[in-house]
C-alpha positions as CSV (number, residue, x, y, z in Angstrom):
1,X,104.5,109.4,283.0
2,X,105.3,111.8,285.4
3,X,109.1,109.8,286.5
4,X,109.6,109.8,282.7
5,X,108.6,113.7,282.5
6,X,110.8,114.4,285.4
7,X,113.7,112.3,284.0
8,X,113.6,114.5,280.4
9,X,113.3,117.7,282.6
10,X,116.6,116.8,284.4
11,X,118.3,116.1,281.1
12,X,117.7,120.0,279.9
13,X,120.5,121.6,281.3
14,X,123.7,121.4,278.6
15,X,121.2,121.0,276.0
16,X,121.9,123.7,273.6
17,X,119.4,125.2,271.4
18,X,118.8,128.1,269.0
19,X,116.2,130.3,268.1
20,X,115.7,132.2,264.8
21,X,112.9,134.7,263.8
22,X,111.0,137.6,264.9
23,X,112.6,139.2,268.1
24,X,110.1,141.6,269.7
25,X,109.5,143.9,273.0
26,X,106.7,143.5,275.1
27,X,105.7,146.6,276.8
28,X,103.0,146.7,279.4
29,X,101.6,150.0,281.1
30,X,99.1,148.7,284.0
31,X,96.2,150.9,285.8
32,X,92.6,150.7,286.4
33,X,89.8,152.2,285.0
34,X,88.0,155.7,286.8
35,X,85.8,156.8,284.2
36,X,84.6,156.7,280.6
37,X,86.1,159.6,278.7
38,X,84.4,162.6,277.7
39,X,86.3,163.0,274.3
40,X,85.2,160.0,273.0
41,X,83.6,156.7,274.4
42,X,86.5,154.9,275.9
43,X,87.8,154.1,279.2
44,X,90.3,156.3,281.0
45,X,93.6,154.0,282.3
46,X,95.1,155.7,285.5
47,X,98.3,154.4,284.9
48,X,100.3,153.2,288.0
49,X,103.7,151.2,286.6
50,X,105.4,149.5,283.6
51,X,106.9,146.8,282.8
52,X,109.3,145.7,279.5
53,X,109.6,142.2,278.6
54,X,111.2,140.2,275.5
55,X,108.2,139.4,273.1
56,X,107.9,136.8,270.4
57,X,111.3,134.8,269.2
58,X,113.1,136.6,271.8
59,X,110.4,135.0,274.8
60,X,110.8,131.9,273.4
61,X,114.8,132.0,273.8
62,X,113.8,133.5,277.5
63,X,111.3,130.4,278.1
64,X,114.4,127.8,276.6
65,X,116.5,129.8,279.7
66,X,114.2,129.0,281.9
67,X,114.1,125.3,281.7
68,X,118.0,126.0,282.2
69,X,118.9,125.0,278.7
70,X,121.8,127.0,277.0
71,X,120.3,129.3,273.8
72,X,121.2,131.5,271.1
73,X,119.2,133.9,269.1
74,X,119.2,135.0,265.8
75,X,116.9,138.2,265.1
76,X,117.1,141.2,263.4
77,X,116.6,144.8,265.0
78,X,117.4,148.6,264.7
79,X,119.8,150.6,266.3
80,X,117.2,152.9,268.5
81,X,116.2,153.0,272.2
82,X,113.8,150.0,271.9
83,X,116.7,147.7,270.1
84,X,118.6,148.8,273.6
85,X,116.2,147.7,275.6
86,X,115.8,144.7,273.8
87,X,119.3,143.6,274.1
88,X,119.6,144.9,278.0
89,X,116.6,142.2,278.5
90,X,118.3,139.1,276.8
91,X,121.3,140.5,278.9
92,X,119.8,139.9,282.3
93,X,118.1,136.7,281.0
94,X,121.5,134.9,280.0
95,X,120.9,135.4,276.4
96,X,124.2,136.6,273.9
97,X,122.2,140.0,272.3
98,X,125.2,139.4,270.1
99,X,122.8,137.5,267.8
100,X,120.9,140.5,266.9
101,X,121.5,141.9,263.8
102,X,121.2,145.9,263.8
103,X,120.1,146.9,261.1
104,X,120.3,150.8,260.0
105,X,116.7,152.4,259.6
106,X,114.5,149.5,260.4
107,X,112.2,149.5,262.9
108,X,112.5,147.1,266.1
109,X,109.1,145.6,266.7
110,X,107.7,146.7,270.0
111,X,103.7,145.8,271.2
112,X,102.7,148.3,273.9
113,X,99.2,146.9,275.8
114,X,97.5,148.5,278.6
115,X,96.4,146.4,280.9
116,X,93.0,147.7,283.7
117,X,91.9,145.1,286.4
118,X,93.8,142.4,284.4
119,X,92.4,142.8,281.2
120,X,93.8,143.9,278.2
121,X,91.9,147.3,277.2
122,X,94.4,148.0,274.3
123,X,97.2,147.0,272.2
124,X,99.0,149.2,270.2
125,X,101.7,148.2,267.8
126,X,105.5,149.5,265.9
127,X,106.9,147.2,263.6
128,X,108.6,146.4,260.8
129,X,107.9,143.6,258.3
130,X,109.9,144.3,255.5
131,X,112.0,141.1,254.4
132,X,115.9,140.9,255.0
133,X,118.3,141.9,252.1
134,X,120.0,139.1,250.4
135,X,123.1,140.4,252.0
136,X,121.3,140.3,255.7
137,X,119.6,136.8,254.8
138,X,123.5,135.5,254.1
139,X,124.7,137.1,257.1
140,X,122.2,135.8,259.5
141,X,122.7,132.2,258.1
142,X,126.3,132.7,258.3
143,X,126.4,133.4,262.2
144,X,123.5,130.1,262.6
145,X,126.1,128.0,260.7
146,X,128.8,128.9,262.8
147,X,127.1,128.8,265.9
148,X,126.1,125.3,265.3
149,X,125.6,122.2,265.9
150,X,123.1,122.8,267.9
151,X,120.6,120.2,270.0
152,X,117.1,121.8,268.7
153,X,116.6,124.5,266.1
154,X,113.2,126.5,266.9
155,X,112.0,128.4,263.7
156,X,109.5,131.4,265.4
157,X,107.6,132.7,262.7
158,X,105.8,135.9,263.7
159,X,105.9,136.9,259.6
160,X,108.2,140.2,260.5
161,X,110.8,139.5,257.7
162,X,113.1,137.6,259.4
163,X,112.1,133.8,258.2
164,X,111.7,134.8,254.2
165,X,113.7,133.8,251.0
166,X,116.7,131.0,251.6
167,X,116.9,131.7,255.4
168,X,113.9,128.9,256.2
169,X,114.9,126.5,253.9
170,X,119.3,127.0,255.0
171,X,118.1,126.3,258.8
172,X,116.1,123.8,258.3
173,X,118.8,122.0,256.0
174,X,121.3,122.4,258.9
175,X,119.0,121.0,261.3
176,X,118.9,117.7,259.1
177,X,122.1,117.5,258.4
178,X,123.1,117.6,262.4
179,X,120.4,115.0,262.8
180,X,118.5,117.3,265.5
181,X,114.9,118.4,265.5
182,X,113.8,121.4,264.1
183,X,110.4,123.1,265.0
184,X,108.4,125.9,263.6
185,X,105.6,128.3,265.5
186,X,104.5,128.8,262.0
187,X,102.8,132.2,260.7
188,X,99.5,132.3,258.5
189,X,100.7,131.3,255.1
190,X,101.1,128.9,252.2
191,X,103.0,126.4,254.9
192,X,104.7,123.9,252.2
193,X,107.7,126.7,253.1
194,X,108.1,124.8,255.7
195,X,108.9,121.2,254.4
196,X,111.1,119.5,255.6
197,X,111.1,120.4,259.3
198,X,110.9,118.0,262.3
199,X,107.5,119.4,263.5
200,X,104.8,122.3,263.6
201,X,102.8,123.2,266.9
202,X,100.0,125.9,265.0
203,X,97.0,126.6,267.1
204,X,93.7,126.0,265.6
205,X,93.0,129.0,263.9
206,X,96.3,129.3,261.9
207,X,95.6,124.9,261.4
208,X,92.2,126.0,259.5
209,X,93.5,128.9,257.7
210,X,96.3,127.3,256.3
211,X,94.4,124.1,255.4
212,X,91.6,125.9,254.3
213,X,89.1,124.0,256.6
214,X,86.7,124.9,259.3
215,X,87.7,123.3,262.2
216,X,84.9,122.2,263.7
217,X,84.8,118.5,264.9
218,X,87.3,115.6,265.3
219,X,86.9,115.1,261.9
220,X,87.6,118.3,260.5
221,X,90.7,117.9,262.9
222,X,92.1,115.3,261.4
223,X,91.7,115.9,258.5
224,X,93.7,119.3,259.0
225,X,96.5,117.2,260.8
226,X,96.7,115.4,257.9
227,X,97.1,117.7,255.4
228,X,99.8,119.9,257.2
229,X,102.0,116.8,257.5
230,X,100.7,115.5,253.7
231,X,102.3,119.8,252.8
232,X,105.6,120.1,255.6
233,X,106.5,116.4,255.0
234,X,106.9,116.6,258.8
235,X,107.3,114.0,261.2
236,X,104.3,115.2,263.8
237,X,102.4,117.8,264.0
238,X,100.7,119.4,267.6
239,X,98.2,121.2,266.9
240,X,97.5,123.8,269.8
241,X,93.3,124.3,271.1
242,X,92.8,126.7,273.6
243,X,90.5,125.1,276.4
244,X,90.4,121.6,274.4
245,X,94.1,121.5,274.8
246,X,96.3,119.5,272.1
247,X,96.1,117.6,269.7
248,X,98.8,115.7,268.1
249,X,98.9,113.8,264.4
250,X,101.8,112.0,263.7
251,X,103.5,110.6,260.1
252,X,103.3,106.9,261.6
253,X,99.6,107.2,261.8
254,X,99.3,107.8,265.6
255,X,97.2,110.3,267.2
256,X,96.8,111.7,270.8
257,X,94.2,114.5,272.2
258,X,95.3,115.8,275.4
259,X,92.9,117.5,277.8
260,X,94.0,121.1,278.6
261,X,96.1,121.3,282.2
262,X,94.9,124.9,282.4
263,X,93.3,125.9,285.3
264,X,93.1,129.6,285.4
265,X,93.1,131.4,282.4
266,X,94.2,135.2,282.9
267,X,96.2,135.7,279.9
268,X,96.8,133.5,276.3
269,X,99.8,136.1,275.3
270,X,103.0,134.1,275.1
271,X,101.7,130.9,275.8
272,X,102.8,129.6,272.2
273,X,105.9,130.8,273.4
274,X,106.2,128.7,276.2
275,X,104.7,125.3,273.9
276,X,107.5,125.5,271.7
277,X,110.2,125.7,273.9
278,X,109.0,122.9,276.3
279,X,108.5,121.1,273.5
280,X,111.7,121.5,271.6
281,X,113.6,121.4,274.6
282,X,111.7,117.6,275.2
283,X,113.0,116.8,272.0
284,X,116.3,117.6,272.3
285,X,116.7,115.8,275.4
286,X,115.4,112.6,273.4
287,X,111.8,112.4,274.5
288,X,109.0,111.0,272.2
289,X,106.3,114.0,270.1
290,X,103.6,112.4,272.8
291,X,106.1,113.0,276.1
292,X,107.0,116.4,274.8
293,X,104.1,117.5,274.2
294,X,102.8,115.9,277.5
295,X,105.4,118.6,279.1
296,X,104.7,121.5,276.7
297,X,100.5,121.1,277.5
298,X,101.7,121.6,281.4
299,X,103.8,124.3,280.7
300,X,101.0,126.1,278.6
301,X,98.6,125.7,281.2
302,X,100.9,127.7,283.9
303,X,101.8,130.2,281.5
304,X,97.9,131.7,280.6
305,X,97.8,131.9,284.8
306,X,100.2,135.4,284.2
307,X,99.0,138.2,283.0
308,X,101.4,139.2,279.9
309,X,104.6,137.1,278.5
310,X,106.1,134.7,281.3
311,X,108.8,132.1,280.8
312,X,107.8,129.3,283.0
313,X,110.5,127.7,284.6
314,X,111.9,123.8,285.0
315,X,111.1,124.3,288.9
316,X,107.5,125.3,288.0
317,X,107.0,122.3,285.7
318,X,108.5,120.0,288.2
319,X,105.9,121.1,290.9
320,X,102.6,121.1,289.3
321,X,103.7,117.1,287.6
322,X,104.4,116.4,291.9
């Protein structure tokens, strides 16, 4: 396996690959702890620095850059300071911000967490999750269409507007009609909106509320997998499990449980991110759902070692398989 995993990791670069969905800023304010407040029973963050980083659809496209695929996003923000700073970080990553639509009046999502000791003490959110205008929809599938074809489609559905009315079911049309997998990070939902993609990778929690099952067993597992290929008509679904690591229910019948490669856990946040881009990225270069997600499940387990969003590299990924 790991001469096969090295041999689709060296077959990333010229890949080309796009993203659509919710583009988002990541802003983290770091300190420690002195003292409980005497306004109110909380803790009181001496902050000492801050760091900006691209957040949701927008890590993802970061995370394909890493792996030193080519990538082009298609998001929707504002026209304020944080849409700036948005497209000044997919600048310095490599990433066209040319993809962004700017839209007058709507809000650029930004999550702003404080972070003590390496933990998380707070998160505080500004978004907007009003659906696109018939007029934006057509315009964002415009600028996909004529971007294309593209070697993997990633659908990153944070449920901020972006992936509503026609714009799901046009991208995942394209995708079939180039003949290229297309994979959604799927948001809680009714997720027959879906059908018709390549593959899902959901984590447990959004597998059982969407199925409407308590996940509790290998049964209740299955049966889960199951159903969410029965509703996408996808070919495999990867179900994501935290410490129990991935499990994987394919259309032929097959199924694989891999062990999580996760050694230290300091930090979940982005680490879907960095599963669907691995993953894609594996397909896209031709590799089988078990070998990509084989790739993705050591990709995850380097990205909860880092303490807020991290795009994990193709060098990083090479090491820890050697």
């Amino acid at each position: 396996m790991p001469a096969r995993s090295l041999s689709i990791l060296d077959a990333f670069p010229g890949k080309r690959l796009a993203v659509v969905g919710d583009a988002m800023v990541d802003r983290f304010l770091w300190g420690e702890v002195e003292r409980i407040s005497p306004e109110a029973p909380v803790p009181v963050v001496r902050l000492s620095r801050e760091t900006v980083r691209l957040g949701g659809a927008a890590n993802v496209a970061a995370n394909i850059r890493a792996l030193e695929a080519d990538v082009d996003l298609f998001a929707v923000a504002g026209v304020g300071e944080t849409s700036s700073t948005l497209a000044g970080l997919l600048d310095e990553q490599g990433i066209d911000p040319g993809g962004l639509s700017r839209i007058e009046g709507r809000r650029t999502t930004l999550k702003m967490r404080i972070i003590a000791h390496h933990q998380q003490v707070v998160r505080a959110d500004v978004e907007a999750d009003e659906s696109l205008t018939d007029e934006q929809r057509t315009g964002l599938i415009a600028r996909f269409e004529a971007g294309g074809p593209y070697d993997g489609i990633i659908l990153s559905d944070y449920g901020k507007g972006v992936l509503t009315g026609n714009v799901l079911s046009s991208v995942i049309e394209l995708g079939r009609r180039w003949k290229v997998p297309v994979v959604v990070d799927p948001k809680n939902g009714d997720y027959s909106q879906y059908r018709g993609c390549t593959s899902l990778t959901p984590n447990q929690k959004e597998a059982s509320g969407a199925t409407g099952l308590s996940i509790t067993d290998p049964a209740s597992l299955q049966r889960a997998g199951r159903l969410l290929l029965e509703r996408t008509d996808a070919a495999c679904v990867v179900i994501t499990r935290g410490e129990h690591g991935m499990a994987l229910f394919e259309r032929t019948g097959d199924e694989h449980h891999l062990p999580t490669e996760a050694r230290d856990v300091f930090d979940v946040t982005g680490a879907g991110d960095t599963v669907i881009a691995v993953y894609t990225a594996a397909l896209a270069a031709d590799a089988s759902f078990l070998e990509a997600a084989n790739l993705a499940n050591h990709a995850a387990g380097l990205a909860v070692r880092e303490v807020g969003t991290a795009a994990i590299t193709a060098a990083q990924i090479r090491e820890v398989l050697a």
